[in-house]
C-alpha positions as CSV (number, residue, x, y, z in Angstrom):
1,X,112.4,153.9,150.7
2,X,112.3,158.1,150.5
3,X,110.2,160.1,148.5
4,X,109.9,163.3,147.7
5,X,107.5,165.6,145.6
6,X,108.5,168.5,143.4
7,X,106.4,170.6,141.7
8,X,106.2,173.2,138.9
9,X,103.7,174.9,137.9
10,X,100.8,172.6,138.2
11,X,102.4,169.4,137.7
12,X,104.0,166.8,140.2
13,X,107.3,164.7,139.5
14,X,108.4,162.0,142.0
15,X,112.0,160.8,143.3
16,X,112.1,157.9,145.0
17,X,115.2,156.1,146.4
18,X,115.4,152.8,147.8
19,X,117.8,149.3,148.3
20,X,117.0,146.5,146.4
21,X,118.4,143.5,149.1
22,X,117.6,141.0,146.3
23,X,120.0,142.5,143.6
24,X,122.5,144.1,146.3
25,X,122.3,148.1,144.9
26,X,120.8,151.2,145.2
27,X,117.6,151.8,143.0
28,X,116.7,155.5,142.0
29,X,113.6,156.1,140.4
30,X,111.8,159.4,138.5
31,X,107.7,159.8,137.8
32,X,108.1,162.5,135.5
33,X,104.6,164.2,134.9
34,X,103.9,162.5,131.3
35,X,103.8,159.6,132.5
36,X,107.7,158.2,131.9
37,X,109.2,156.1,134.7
38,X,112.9,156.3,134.9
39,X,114.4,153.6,136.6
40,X,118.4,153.4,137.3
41,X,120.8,151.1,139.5
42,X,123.7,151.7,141.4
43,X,125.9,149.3,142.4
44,X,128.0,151.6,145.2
45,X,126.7,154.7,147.4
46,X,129.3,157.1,146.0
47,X,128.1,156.4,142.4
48,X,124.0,156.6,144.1
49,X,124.7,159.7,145.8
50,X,126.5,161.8,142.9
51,X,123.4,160.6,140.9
52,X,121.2,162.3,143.3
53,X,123.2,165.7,143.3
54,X,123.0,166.0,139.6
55,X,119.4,165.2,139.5
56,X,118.9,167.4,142.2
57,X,120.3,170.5,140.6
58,X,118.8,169.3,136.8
59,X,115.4,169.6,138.0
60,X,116.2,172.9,140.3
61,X,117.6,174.4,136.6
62,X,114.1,173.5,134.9
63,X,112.1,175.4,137.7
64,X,110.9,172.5,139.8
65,X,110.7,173.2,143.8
66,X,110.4,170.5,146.5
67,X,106.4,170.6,147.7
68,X,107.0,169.3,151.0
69,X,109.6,167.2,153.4
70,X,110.1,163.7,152.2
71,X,108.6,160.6,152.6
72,X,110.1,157.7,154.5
73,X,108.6,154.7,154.0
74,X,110.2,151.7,155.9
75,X,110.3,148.7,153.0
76,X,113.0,149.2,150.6
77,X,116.3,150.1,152.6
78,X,119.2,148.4,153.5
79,X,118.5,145.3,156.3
80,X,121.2,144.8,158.8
């Protein structure tokens, strides 16, 4: 699993990625500020990475900034 931390003004949102092994697909999730927790699946890495990008560049448009490298956290990714 990878995290990383944006903030804006004095607020924190979250992104974290990860592979469910169980379910087979990509797992993106958002911690916005208010308290919402956006949860999508992806079923292929093209369609997980395009969803990155665009979220990427939404929250760079509403004046978020990355607060620091990400997070890798070993559970949550891909076993071989």
């Amino acid at each position: 699993m990878m995290v990383w931390f944006f903030s804006r003004d004095t607020t924190e949102l979250r992104v974290e990625t990860r592979y469910d092994n169980g379910a087979a697909e990509y797992v993106l999730i958002v911690h916005w500020p208010d308290g919402r927790r956006q949860t999508e699946h992806f079923s292929t890495l093209a369609d997980f990475r395009e969803r990155i990008v665009e979220l990427q560049h939404t929250i760079e448009v509403e004046g978020w900034w990355s607060s620091g490298s990400p997070q890798i956290l070993r559970d949550g990714w891909r076993i071989a």
